[in-house]
C-alpha positions in Angstrom: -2.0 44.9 57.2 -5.1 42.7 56.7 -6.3 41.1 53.5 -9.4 40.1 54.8 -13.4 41.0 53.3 -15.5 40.4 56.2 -17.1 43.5 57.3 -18.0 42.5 60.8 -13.9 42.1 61.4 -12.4 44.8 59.5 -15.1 47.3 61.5 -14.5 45.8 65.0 -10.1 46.7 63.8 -11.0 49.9 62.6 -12.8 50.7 66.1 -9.1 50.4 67.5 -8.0 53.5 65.9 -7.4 55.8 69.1 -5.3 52.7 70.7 -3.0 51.8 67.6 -2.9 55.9 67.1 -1.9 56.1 70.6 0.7 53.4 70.7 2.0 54.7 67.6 0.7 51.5 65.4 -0.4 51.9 62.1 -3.0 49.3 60.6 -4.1 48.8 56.7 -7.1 47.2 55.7 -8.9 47.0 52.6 -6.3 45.6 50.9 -6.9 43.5 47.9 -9.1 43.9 44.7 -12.3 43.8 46.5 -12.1 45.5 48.9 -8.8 47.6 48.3 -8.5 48.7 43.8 -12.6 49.0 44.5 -12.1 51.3 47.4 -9.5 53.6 45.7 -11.3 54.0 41.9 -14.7 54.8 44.6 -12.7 57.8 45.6 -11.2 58.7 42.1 -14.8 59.0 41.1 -16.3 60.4 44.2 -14.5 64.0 43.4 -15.1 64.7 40.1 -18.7 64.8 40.9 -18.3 67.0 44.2 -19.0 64.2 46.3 -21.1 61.2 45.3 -25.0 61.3 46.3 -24.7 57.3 45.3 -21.0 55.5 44.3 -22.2 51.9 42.4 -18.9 49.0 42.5 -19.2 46.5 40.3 -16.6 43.5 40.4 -16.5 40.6 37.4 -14.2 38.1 38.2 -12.9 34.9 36.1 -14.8 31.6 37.1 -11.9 29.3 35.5 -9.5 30.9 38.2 -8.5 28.6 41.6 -9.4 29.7 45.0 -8.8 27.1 47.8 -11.5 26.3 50.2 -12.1 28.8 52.7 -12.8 31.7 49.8 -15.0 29.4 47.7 -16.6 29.0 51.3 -16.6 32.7 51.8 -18.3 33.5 48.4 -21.0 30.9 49.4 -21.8 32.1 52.6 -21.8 35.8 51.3 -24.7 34.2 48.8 -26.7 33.1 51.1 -27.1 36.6 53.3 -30.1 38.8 52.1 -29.7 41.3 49.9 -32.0 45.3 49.4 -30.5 46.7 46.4 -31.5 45.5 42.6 -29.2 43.8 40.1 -27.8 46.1 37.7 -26.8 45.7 34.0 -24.0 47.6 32.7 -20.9 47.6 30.4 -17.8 46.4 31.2 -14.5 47.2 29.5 -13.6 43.8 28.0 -16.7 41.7 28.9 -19.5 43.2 26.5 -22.5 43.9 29.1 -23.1 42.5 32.4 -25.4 41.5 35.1 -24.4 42.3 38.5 -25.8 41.6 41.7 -25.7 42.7 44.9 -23.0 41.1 46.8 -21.8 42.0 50.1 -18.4 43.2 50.1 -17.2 44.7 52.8 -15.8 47.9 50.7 -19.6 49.5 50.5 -19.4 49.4 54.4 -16.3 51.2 54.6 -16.8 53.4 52.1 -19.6 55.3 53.5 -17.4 56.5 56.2 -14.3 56.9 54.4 -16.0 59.2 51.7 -19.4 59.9 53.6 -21.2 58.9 50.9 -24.5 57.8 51.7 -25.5 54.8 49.4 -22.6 52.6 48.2 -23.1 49.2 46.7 -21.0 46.8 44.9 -22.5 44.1 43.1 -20.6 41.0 41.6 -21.0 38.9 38.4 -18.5 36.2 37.0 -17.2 36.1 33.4 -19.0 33.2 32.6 -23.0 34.2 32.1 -24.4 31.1 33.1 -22.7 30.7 36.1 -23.6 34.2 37.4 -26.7 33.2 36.3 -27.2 30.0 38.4 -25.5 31.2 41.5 -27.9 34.2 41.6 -30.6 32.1 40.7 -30.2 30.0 43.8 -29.7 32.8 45.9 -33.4 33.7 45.0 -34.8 30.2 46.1 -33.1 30.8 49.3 -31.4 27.5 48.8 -27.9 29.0 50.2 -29.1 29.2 53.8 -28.0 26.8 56.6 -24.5 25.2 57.4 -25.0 21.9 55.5 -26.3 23.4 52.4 -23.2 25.7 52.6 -20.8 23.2 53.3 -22.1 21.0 50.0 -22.0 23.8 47.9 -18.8 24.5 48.7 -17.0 21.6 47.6 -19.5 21.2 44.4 -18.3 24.8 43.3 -14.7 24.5 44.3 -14.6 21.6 41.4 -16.4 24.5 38.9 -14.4 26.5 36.8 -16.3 27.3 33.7 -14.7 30.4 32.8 -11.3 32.5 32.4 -8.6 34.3 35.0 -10.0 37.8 33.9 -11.3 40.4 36.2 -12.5 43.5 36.1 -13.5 46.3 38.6 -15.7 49.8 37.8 -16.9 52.5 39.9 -19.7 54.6 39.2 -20.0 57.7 41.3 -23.3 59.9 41.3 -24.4 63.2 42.3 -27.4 65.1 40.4 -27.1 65.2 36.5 -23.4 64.3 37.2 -21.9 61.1 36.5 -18.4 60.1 36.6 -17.1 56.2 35.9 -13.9 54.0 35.9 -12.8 50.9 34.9 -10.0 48.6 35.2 -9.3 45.5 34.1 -6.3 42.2 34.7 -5.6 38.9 34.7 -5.5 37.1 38.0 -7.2 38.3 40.8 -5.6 36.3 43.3 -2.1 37.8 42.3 -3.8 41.2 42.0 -4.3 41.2 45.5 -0.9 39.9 46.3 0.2 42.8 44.2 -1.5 45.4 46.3 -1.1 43.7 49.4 3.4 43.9 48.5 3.0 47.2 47.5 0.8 48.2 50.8 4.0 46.5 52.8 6.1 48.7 50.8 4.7 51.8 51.5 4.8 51.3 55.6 7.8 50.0 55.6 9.6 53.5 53.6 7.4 56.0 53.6 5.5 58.3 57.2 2.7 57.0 56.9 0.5 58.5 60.0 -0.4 55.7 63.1 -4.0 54.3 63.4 -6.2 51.9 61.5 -7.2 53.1 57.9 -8.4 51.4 54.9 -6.6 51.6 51.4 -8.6 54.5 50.2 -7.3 56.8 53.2 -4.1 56.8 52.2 -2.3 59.4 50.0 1.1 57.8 49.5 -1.1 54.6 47.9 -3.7 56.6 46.3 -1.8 56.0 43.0 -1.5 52.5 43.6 -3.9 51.4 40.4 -1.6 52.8 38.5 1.9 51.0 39.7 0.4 48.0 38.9 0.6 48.7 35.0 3.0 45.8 33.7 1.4 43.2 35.8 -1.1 42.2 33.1 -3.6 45.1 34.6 -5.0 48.2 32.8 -4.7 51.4 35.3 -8.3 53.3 34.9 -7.5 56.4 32.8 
C-alpha cells in the first residue's frame, strides 16, 4: 500500500501490474483523501450519469492544520507546475462558496483510466480565503518556480496556519444535461488519511482481494469505504 500523491511514481507502480499479478502481489495506491475518498466519490458519481463526459474534484482543506516539512514542500512544488484548466467557484457543504484552482493531484491522472473518463480535474482551495487567495496569486507571477524560491517558501508557509482542521472533498460528474454531485466533509485530514490508509490494510489482510497494482477506486470490497469512516468526525456523502 502506498500513501503517496505524486503522479509520476504511482504511474511508473501501476505499470507493474502483470509482474505483482503474476507473482501473486497485490499493490494499493491512491490511498488517502486526495487521492483515495476523491477517487471513490469520482466513481459514485461517474454512474449515475452513464459515465461522465467531464468528472470536476474539488478538495478544501484547513490551513490551521500541521503538516511537517516534506508535504508543505510537496504543496509548494505542486504550485509552481503550470496549470490548463480555469478556477472554478462552487459551493461547498460547510464552507459557504469557494474558489478552486487547478491543482495537480495525482487522482485526475488515474482516474481517466480507472473510469475512462476523458477530462478529470481536481482543483484545491484552503478554508481560509486569503490564503487561497495569495498562494494562487503567486502562482500567477510565476514566483514558485526554481529550487531556492521553493525551498524559502517552504519554511515561510510551514510557520502559516491561518485557518481551521476542516476539510472537505466534492465530485462533480458530467455527461450531457446530466449532472450528478457529492460531498463530504471531516475534521483532520491528516488522520483521514491514516483512517483510510488502516482500513486499506484491513481489507488485504482478511478479505480476496485479486493480485496486481490498483488504485482505491478499483476495489469493490473498499468501495464503501466513505461510509465506515462515519464516527471519525467525517460526514459519508449521501
Amino acid at each position: 500500500m502506498d500513501v503517496g500523491a505524486t503522479h509520476r511514481l504511482l504511474e511508473e507502480v501501476s505499470e507493474l501490474h502483470d509482474t505483482a499479478a503474476g507473482a501473486g502481489a497485490t499493490a494499493v495506491l491512491s490511498v488517502g483523501v486526495a487521492p483515495g475518498l476523491t477517487n471513490l466519490l469520482a466513481r459514485r458519481v461517474n454512474d449515475p450519469v452513464g459515465g461522465a463526459e467531464r468528472i470536476d474534484l474539488t478538495v478544501l482543506l484547513g490551513a490551521g492544520e500541521r503538516h511537517d516539512s516534506d508535504a508543505v514542500r510537496w504543496t509548494v512544488a505542486g504550485l509552481g507546475e503550470p496549470v490548463a484548466a480555469r478556477a472554478l467557484r462552487l459551493p461547498v457543504p460547510g464552507f459557504d462558496t469557494r474558489t478552486a484552482h487547478p491543482f495537480p493531484f495525482s487522482d485526475q491522472h488515474a482516474l481517466r483510466r480507472t473510469l475512462g473518463v476523458p477530462e478529470v480535474t481536481t482543483r484545491l482551495c484552503l478554508d481560509s480565503r486569503p490564503l487561497t487567495a495569495a498562494l494562487f496569486a503567486l502562482r500567477r507571477t510565476g514566483l514558485l518556480g526554481g529550487a531556492r524560491r521553493q525551498r524559502l517558501l517552504t519554511g515561510v508557509f510551514g510557520r502559516v496556519h491561518l485557518g481551521g482542521d476542516g476539510f472537505a472533498v466534492r465530485a462533480d460528474a458530467h455527461r450531457g444535461d446530466r449532472h450528478a454531485t457529492l460531498t463530504l466533509t471531516g475534521r483532520g485530514q491528516s488522520r483521514a488519511t491514516g483512517l483510510v490508509a488502516a482500513h486499506v490494510v484491513r481489507t488485504l489482510l482478511t478479505q480476496p482481494v485479486p493480485p496486481g497494482v490498483h488504485h482505491l477506486d478499483q476495489l469493490p470490497h473498499l468501495a464503501d469505504l466513505p461510509d465506515r469512516l462515519t464516527g471519525h468526525g467525517i460526514s459519508p456523502p449521501p
